[in-house]
C-alpha positions in Angstrom: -156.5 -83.6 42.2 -156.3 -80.0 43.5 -154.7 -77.4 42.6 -153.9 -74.4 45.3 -151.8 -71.4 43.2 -150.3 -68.8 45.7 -149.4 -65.8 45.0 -145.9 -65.5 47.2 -144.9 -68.3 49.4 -141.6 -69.0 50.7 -141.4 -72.7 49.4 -143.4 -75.2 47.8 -142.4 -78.0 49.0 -142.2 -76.7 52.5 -146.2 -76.1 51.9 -147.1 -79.1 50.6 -146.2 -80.8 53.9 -149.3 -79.9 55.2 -151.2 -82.9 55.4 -154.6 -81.3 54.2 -152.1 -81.9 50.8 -153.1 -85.5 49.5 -151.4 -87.8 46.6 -152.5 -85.9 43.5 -152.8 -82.2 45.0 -150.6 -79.3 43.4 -148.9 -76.0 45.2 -148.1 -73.4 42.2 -146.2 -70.2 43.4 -146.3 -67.0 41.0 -143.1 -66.0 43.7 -141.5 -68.3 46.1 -138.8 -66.0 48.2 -137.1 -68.8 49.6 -137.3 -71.7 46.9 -134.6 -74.9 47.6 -132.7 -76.9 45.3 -130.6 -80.3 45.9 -127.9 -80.0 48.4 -129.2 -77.4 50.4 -128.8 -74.9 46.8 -131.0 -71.7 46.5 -133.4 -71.7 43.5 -134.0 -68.2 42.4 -136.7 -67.4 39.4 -138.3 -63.9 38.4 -141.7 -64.0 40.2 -144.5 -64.6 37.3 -141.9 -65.6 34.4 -141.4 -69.5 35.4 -143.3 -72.1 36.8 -142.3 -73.3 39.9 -144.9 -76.3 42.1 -144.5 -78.7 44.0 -147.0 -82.1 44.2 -147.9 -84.7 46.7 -147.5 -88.2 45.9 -148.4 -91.2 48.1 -145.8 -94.1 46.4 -147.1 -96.9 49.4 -145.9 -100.0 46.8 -142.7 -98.2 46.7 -139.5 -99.9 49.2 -137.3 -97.1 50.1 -134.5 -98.9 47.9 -135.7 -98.1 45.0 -137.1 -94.8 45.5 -134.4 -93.4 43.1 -137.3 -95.1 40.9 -139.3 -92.1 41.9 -136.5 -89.5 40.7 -136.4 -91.1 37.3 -139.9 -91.2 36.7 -140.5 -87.5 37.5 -137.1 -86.5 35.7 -138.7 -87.9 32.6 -141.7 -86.7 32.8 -140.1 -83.0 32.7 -138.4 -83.9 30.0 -141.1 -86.0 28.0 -143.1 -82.1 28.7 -140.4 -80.0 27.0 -140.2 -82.5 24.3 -143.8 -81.9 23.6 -143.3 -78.3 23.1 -140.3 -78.9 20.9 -137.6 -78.7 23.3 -135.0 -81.7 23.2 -134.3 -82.1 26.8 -131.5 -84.3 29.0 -131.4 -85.2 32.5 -128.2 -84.2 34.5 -127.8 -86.8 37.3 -129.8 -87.2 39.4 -132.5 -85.2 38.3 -131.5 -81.7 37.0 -133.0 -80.6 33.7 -130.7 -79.4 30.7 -131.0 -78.0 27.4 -128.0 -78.6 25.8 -125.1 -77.7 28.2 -127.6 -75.5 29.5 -129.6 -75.8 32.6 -133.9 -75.1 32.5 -135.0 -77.2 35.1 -134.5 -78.3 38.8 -136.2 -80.6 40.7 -135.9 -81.8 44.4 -137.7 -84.8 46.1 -138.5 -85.5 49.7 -140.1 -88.7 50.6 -141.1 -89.4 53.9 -140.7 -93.5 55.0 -143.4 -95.8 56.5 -140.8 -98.5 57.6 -139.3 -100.1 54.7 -142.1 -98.3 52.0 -142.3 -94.5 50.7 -145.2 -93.2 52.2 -145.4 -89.5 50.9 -143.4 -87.9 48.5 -142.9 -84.2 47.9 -141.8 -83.3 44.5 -140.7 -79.7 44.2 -140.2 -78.3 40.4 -138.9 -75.1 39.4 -139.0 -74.5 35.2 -137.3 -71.3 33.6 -140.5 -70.8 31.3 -140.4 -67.0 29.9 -137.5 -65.8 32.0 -134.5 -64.3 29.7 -132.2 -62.4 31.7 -130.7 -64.4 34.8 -128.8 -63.5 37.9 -125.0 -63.2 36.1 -123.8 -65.3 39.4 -125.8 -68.5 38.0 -124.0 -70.5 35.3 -125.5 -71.6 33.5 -129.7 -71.0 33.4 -131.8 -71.1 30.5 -135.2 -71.2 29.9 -138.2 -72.4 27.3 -138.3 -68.7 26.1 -135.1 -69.0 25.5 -134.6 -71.8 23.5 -138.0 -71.2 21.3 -138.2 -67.5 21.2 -141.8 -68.3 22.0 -143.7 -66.7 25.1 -145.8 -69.5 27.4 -148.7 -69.6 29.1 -147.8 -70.4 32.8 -150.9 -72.6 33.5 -150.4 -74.5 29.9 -147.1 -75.2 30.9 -148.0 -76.6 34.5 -150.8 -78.8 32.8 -148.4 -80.5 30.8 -145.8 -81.2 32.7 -147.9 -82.7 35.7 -149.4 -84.9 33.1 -146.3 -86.2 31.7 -145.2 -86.8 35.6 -148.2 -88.9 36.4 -147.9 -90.8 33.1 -144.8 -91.7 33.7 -145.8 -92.1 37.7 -148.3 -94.5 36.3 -145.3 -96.4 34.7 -144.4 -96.6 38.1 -147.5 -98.3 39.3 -147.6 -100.8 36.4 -143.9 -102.0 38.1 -142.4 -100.9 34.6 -139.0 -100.1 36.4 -137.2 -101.4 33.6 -139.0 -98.9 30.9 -138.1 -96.2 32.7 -134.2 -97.2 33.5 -133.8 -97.5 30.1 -135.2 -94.1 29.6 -133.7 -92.7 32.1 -130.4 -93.8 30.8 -131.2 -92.8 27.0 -131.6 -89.4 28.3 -128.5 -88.8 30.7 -126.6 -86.0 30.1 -122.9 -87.0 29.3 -123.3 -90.5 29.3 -120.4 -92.3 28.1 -118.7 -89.1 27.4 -115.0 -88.0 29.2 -116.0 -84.8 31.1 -114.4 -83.4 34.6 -116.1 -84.1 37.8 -116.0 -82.1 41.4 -115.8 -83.8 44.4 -117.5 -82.8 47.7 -114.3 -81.6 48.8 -113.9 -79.3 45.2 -111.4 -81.5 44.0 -111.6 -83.2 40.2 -111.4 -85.8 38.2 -112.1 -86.8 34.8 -114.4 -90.1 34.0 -117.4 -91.5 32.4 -120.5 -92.5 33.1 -121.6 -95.8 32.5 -124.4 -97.0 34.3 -127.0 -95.7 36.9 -127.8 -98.2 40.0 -131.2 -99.1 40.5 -130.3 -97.1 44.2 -129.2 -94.3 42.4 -125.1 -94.6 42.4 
């Protein structure tokens, strides 16, 4: 494993495409001025407060149908981190972070396809960590300083969630896909709870979620 930390970088994740970037190897920013979220979203952090990294992973065993596998594993392991510094966390589907109603973490995945296998994945993390004023425009941000009242070492923080992600990516290895559905499950944010939905189209509905497909649905 190595670990590159840049000081200002536009994204993480579009750096760690570089092939010199092998399964294992980390990209920490201290500033990323152009950081991405899911669906094409803007993720915007206080440069030096929060911890935001991307790392290479090389899942080969993986078919692409079940590299919503992948999402769960590194979900959990964010939230298996928090929970070791005291911080109950849930994970908003697919793979958003929350405290409470409140959201701390964000995490976007791009894995590249060697016919019907993953052969690279890219996961992108951005952590509120000692941030405690946010942009007004955001709705709902929160972060580990937040909820503890406790200050954190940056580098602390990254060691232990990249831990937690490869022990859970090892779960992964092992073929323990069950393990972590059922984890992935215990920990979903407004599961089997009536709440109101949005649809692409900004229309709503109310339902509840059941169930998770092994693809993701």
């Amino acid at each position: 494993m190595a670990v590159t930390i840049l000081e200002s970088t536009q994204s993480t994740n579009l750096d760690a495409h570089d092939r010199r970037y092998v399964h294992g190897d980390a990209i920490i920013a201290l500033e990323q001025t152009a950081g991405r979220g899911q669906r094409g979203n803007k993720w915007v952090c206080r440069a030096g407060e929060n911890l935001t990294f991307s790392m290479v992973l090389e899942p080969t065993f993986l078919h692409a149908a079940k590299q919503f596998l992948l999402s769960e594993s590194v979900a959990l392991g964010v939230a298996d981190a928090l929970a070791g510094f005291g911080i109950e966390a849930r994970i908003k589907w697919p793979n958003d972070i929350y405290v409470g109603d409140m959201k701390i973490c964000g995490i976007l995945i791009e894995n590249d396809l060697r016919g019907a296998e993953l052969s690279r994945s890219i996961v992108g993390v951005g952590l509120n960590v000692n941030q405690n004023e946010f942009d007004p425009s955001l709705p709902n941000p929160t972060s580990m300083c937040l909820e503890t009242e406790q200050h954190y070492d940056i580098m602390a923080v990254f060691g232990a969630v990249y831990d937690a992600v490869m022990a859970r990516y090892n779960l992964l290895v092992a073929g323990e896909y069950s393990v972590l559905s059922d984890d992935y499950l215990g920990l979903l944010y407004g599961l089997d709870e009536l709440r109101t939905f949005a649809r692409p189209d900004g229309s709503r509905f109310a339902g509840i979620i059941r169930d998770v497909r092994p693809s993701g649905e």
